[in-house]
PLY file of the C-alpha trace (Angstrom):
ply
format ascii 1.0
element vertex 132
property float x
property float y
property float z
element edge 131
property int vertex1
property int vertex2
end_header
253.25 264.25 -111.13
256.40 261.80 -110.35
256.19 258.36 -112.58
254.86 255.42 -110.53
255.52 251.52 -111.07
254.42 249.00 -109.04
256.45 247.05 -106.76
254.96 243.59 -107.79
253.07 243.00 -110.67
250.22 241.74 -109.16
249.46 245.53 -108.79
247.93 247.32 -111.16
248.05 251.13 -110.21
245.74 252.66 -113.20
243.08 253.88 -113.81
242.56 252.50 -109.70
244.77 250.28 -107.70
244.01 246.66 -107.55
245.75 242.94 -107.53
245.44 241.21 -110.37
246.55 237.30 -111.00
247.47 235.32 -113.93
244.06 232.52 -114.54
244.74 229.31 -116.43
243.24 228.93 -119.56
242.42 225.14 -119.00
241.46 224.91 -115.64
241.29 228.45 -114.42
243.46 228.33 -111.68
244.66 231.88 -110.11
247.91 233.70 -109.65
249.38 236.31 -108.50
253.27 235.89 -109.47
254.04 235.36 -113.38
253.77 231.60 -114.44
254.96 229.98 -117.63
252.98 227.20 -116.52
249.69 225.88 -114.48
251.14 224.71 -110.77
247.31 222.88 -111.16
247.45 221.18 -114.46
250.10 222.10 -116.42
248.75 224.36 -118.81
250.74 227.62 -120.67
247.57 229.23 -121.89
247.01 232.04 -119.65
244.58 235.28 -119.46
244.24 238.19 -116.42
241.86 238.39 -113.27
241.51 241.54 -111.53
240.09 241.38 -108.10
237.80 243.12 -105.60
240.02 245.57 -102.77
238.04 244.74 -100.03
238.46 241.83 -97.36
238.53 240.32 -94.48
241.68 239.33 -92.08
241.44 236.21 -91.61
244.88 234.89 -90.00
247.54 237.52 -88.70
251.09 238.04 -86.79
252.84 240.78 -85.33
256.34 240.94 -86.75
259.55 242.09 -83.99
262.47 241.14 -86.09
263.14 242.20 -89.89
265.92 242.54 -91.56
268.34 245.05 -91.13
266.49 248.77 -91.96
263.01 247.29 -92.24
260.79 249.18 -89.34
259.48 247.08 -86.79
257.07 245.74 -85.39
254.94 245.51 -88.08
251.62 242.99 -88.72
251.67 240.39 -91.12
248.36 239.45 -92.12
246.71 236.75 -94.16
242.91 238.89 -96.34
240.41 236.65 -98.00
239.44 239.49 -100.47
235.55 239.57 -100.80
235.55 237.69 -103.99
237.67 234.88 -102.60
241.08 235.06 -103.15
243.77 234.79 -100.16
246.46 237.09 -100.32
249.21 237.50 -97.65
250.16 241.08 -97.01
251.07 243.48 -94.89
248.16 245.75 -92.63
248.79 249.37 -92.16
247.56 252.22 -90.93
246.55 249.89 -87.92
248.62 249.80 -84.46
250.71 246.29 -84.31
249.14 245.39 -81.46
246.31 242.23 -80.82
244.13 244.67 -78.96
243.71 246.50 -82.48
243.39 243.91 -84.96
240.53 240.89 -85.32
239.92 237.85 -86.99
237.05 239.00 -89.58
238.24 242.67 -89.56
237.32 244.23 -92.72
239.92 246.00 -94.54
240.73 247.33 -98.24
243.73 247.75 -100.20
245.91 250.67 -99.88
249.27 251.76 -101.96
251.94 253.52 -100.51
255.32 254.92 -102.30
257.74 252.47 -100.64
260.50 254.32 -102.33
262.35 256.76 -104.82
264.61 256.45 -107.09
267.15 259.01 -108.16
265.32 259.63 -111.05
261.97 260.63 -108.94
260.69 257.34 -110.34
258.15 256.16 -106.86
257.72 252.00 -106.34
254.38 251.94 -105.00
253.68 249.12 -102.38
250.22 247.94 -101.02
248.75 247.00 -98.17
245.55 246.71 -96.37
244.17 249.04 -94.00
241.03 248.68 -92.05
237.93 250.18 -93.10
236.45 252.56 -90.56
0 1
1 2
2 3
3 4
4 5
5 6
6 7
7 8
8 9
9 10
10 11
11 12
12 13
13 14
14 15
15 16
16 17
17 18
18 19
19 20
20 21
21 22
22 23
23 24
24 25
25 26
26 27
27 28
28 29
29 30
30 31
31 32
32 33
33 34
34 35
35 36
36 37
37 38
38 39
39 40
40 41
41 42
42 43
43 44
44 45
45 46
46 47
47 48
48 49
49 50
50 51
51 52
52 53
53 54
54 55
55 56
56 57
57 58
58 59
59 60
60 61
61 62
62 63
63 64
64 65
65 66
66 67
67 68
68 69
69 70
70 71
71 72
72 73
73 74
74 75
75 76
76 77
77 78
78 79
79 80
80 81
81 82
82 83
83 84
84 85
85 86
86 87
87 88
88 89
89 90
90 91
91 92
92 93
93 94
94 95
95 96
96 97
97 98
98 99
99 100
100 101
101 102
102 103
103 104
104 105
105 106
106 107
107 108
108 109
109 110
110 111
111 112
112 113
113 114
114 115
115 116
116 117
117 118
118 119
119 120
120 121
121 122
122 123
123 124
124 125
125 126
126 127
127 128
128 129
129 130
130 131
């Protein structure tokens, strides 16, 4: 099996894939990029969350124009995962059109190799997919 590594490090691949976010010691604010310090209160003590993979869409957009070699269009989507964080990603495995997406769709996480290296190394991507 190729190696894997995330493409954020919100993502956590093993032993199953799911976000996880950086929680303040002091007042247990969440999140998902790498702090040195609270954005809430200023702290630098901080432990790990991991968080459910299921969620609902709760805000979206259908993107027409990317940057060069990025495959359009695409939909941008705003998921309140079940155990209430927002995260803004990318749906897939859905056709970017309004006539196939809803406010309050349920969806759940999804990884994806979003590309190879010459060493066979795979950066694994996520997004959310609908659940059927």
């Amino acid at each position: 099996m190729a190696s894997r590594v995330p493409l954020v490090d919100h993502l956590v691949l093993e032993p199953e894939p799911r976000l996880r976010s950086a929680v303040c010691g002091t007042c247990e604010a969440d999140f998902l990029t790498r702090r040195n310090a609270c954005a809430s209160c200023g702290g630098t003590d901080f432990g790990e969350r991991t968080w459910d993979t299921d969620g609902t869409v709760v805000a979206f957009t259908i993107v027409h124009r990317a940057a060069p070699g990025v495959p359009v269009p695409f939909v941008s989507a705003i998921v309140r995962l079940q155990d209430g964080p927002i995260v803004q990603s990318n749906l897939v495995d859905v056709e970017p059109d309004p006539a196939h997406i809803v406010l309050g769709m349920p969806v759940r996480l999804r990884t994806f190799v979003a590309g190879t290296d010459d060493n066979g190394v795979e950066a694994v991507a996520y997004g959310f997919a609908p659940l059927d």
